[in-house]
C-alpha positions as CSV (number, residue, x, y, z in Angstrom):
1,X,94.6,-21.9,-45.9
2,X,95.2,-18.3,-46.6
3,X,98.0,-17.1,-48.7
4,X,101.0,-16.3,-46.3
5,X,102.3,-13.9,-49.2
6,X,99.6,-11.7,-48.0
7,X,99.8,-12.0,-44.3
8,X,100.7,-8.8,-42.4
9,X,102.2,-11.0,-39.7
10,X,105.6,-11.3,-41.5
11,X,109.3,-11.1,-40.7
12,X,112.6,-11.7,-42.3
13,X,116.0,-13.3,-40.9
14,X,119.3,-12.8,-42.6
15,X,122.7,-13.9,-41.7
16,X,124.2,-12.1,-38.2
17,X,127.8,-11.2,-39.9
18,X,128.9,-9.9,-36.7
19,X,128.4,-13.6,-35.2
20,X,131.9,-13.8,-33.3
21,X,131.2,-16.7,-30.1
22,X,128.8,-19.9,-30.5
23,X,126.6,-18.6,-28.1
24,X,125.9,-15.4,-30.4
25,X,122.7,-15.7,-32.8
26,X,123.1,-17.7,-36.6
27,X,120.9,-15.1,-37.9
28,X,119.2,-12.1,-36.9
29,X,116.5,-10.1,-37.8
30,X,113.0,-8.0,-37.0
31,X,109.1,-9.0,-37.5
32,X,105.3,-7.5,-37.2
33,X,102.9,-9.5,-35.2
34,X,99.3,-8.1,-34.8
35,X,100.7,-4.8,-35.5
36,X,104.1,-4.5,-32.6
37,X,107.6,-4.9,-33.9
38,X,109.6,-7.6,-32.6
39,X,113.8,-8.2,-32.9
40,X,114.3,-12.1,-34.2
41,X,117.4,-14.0,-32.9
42,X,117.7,-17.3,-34.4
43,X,120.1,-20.5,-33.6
44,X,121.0,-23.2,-35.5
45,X,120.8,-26.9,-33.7
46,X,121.5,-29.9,-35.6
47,X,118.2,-29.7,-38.1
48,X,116.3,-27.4,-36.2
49,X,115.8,-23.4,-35.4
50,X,116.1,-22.3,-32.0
51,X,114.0,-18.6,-32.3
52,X,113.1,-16.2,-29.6
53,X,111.3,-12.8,-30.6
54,X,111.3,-9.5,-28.3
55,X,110.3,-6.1,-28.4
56,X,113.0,-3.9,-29.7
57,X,115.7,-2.3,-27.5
58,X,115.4,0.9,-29.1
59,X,118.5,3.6,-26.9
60,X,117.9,1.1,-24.0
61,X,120.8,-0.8,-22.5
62,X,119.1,-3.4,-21.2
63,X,118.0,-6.8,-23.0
64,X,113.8,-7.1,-22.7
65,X,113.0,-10.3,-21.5
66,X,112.2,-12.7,-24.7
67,X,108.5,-12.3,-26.2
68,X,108.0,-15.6,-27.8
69,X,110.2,-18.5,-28.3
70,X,110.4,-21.6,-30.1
71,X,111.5,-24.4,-32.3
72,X,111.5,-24.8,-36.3
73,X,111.9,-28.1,-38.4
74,X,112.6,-29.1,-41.8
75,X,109.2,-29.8,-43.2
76,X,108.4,-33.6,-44.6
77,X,108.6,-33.5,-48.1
78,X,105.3,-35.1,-50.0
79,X,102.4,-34.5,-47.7
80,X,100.8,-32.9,-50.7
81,X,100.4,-29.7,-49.4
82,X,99.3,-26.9,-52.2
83,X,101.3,-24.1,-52.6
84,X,105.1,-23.7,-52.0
85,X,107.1,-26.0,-49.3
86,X,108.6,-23.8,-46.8
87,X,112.0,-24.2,-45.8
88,X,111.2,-24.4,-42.0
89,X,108.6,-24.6,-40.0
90,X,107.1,-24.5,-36.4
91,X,105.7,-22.7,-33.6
92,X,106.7,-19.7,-31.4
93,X,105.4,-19.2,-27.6
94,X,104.3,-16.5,-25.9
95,X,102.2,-16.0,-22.5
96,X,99.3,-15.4,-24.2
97,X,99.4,-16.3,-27.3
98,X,100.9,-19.0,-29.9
99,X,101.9,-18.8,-33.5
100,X,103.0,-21.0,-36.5
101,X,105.5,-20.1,-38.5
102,X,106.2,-20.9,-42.2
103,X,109.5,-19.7,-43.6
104,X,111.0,-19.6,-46.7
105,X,114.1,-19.5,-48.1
106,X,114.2,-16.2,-50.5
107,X,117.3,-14.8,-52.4
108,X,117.5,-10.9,-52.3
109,X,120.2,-8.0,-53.5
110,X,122.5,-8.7,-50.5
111,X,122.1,-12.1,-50.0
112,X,120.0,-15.4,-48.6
113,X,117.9,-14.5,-46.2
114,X,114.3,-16.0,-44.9
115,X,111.0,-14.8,-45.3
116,X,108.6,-15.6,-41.9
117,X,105.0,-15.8,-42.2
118,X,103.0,-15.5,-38.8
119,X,99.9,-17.1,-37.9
120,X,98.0,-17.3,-35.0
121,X,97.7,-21.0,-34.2
């Protein structure tokens, strides 16, 4: 398996502090996959993620329809996997491709946030 610290399909999801309805996204964030930026919106649901990925709004006041979307779980513990347990993982869907996702759960200067390795299932 090759070493998600070196994968250039990464992203990173911190915190949306600006949350103020349920319906608004737990945490919020941006990602590289094969090279085209995407915005991440994730949800939380009981013990799961609720993601969906799209291209970036840029001075546009329109939403882009969503690029990929999908569903993270807690990993089982003890499957004795090498390396280091993510924190969630899962897949994301798109129309023509799907990826896995491996996150983990990394402290930085302003906070918790998570680090999202991409890899094309």
């Amino acid at each position: 398996m090759s070493n998600p610290q070196h994968s250039r399909d990464k992203g990173q999801l911190f915190e949306n502090k600006d949350k103020r309805k349920p319906s608004q996204p737990d945490l919020r964030g941006t990602c590289a996959i094969d090279g085209a930026p995407y915005d991440m919106q994730a949800w939380r649901r009981d013990d799961q993620l609720s993601i969906s990925l799209e291209p970036p709004r840029g001075d546009s006041n329109t939403y882009p329809p969503d690029a990929f979307r999908g569903m993270l779980d807690r990993p089982v513990k003890g499957r004795g996997d090498e390396g280091p347990t993510p924190a969630w993982t899962g897949d994301v869907v798109g129309d023509d491709a799907t990826y896995a996702i491996r996150a983990f759960e990394k402290q930085g200067k302003s906070g918790a946030y998570l680090a999202l390795f991409f890899t094309l299932a």
